[in-house]
N, C-alpha and C positions, 0 to 999 in steps of 0.2 A: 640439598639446595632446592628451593622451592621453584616452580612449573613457572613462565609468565602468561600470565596471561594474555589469549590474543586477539585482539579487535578487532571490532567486526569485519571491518576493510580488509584486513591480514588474511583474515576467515574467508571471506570471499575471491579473492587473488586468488587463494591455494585452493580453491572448488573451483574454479574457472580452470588452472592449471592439470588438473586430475577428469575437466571436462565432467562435473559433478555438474547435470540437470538437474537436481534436484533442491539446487539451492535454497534457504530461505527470504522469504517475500518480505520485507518491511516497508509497510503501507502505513499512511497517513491519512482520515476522513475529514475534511473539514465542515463542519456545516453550520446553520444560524437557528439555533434554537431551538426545541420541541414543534417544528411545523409537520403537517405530513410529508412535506415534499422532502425536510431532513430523516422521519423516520422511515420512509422510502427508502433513502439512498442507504442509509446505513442498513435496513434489511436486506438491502440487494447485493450489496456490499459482503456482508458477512455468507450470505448463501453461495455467493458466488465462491468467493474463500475456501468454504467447507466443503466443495463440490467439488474444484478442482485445484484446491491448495492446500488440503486435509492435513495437518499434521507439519508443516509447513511455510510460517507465515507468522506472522504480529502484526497486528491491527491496533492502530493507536485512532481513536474518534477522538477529535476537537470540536468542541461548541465555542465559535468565537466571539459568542455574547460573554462568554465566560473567561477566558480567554486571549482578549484580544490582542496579547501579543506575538502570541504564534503564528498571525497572521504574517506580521513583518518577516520573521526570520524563516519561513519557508515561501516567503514572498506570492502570498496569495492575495490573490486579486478578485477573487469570487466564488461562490458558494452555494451547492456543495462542490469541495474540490475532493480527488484523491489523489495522492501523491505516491507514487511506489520509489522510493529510496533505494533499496536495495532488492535483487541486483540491477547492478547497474545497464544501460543509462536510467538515471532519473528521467522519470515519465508522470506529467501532468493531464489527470481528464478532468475537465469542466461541466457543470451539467447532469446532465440529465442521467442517472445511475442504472436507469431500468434493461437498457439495450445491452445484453450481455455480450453479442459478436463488439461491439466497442470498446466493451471492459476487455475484454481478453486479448483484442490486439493493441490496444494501449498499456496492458502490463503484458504483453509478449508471452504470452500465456499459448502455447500450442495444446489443442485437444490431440492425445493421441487414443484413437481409437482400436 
């Protein structure tokens, strides 16, 4: 009999249950276009990622020139946004991408040194 497979949400319950820190991060970028201020965010974005989410994470960038209706269904309202889905809560930052102590306490991100 074949395996089912199981969703993300399921995935996440039973790493919450098992008290697994180490869960995976699914992030959403939104941003308008080829500006600097979007290829900022998404470089700040991805470093921050790979620094302290290495191995760990999915990164979906939206250009909502491209795009525009992703805006609706993740209900954005401005840009660049990052959205962290998963885990939960869902957490929204606005803005400005470059202040890392902001990224990290908006996706609950602890340094442990």
């Amino acid at each position: 009999m074949a395996k089912k497979k199981k969703s993300t949400t399921e995935e996440f319950e039973e790493a919450i249950k098992k008290g697994d820190h180490h869960s995976k991060f699914v992030l959403r970028l939104f941003v308008t276009g080829i500006t600097p201020r979007s290829l900022e965010a998404i470089d700040q974005v991805r470093k921050l990622c790979e620094e302290h989410l290495h191995g760990r994470y999915e990164l979906e960038i939206i250009d909502l020139y491209k795009q525009p209706n992703a805006a609706r269904s993740d209900q954005v309202f401005a840009a660049p946004m990052l959205i962290k889905k998963l885990p939960l809560p869902v957490r929204k930052i606005v803005g400005d991408m470059t202040k890392e102590e902001k990224l990290l306490a908006g996706l609950d991100i602890e340094i442990v040194e």
